[in-house]
C-alpha positions as semicolon CSV with decimal commas, in nm:
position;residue;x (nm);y (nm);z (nm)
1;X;13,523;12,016;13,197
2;X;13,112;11,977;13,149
3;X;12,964;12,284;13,002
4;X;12,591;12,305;13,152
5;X;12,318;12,328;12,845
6;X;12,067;12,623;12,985
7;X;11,790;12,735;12,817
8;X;11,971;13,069;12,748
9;X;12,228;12,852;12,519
10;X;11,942;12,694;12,354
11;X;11,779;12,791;12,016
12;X;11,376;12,820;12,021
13;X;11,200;12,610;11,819
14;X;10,813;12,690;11,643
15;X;10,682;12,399;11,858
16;X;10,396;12,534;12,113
17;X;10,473;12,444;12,477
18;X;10,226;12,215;12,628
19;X;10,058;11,871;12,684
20;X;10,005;11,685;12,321
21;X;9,752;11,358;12,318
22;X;9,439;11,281;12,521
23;X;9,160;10,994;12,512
24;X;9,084;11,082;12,191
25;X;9,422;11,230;11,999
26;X;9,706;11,092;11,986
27;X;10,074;11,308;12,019
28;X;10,268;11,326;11,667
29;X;10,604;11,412;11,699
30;X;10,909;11,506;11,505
31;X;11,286;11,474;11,648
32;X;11,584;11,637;11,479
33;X;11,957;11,501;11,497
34;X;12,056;11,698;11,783
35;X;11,742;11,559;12,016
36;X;11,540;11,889;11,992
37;X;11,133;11,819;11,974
38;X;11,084;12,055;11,597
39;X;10,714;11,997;11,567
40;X;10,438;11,836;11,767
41;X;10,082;11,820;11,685
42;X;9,780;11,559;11,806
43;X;9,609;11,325;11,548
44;X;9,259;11,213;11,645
45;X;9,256;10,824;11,676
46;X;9,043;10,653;11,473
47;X;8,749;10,409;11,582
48;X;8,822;10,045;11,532
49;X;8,561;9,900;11,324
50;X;8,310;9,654;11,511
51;X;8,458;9,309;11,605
52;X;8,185;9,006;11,585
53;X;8,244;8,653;11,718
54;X;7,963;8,444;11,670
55;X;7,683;8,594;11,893
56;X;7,912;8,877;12,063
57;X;7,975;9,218;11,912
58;X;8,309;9,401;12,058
59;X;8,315;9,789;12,000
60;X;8,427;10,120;12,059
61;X;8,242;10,413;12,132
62;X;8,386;10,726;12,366
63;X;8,723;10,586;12,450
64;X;8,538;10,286;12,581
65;X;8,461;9,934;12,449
66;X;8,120;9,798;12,468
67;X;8,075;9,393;12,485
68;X;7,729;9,295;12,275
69;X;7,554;8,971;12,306
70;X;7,301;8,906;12,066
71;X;7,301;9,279;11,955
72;X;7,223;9,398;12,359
73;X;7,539;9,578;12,508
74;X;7,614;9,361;12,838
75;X;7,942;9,538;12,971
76;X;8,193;9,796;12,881
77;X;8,556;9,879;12,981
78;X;8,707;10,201;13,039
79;X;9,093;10,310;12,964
80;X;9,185;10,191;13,285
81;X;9,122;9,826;13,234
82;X;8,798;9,848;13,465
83;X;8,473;9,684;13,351
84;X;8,135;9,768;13,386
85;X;7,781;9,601;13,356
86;X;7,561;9,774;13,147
87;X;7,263;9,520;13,126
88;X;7,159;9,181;13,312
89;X;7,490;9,024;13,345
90;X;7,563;8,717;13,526
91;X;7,911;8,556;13,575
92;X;8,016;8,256;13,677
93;X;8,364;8,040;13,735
94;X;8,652;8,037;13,933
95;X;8,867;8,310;13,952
């Protein structure tokens, strides 16, 4: 026989119902033996510091990182993977 586990058998815990981590915060959670979620929180995620390569300068700023050449921002790229031009860019090469 399989006893059903409803929310009536189950204990409450202090953890606040909802949605935990965005762009900018990230969800911090704690797990107890039994599987049960006993505290959740968000933690803001830090910036990365500034990434040079010769005459290119990789960044983040907004949840978005910015692609510098020669200290002028050229592109970005969002959290979906997309980029955009941000100043005179010109590409070239097969795809």
């Amino acid at each position: 026989m399989t006893t059903k586990v409803t929310s009536n058998v189950l204990e409450n815990t202090t953890v606040t119902p909802g949605t935990y981590g965005n762009a900018t915060q990230t969800s911090t959670i704690t797990v107890d033996t039994q599987g049960r979620i006993t505290s959740a929180a968000n933690t803001s995620i830090t910036s990365a510091p500034a990434l040079n390569t010769g005459n290119w300068t990789i960044f983040e700023s907004g949840g978005k990182l910015y692609f510098a050449y020669g200290g002028v921002n050229k592109f970005s790229m969002d959290s979906s993977g997309n980029f955009v031009a941000v100043n005179n860019v010109t590409a070239a090469g097969t795809p």
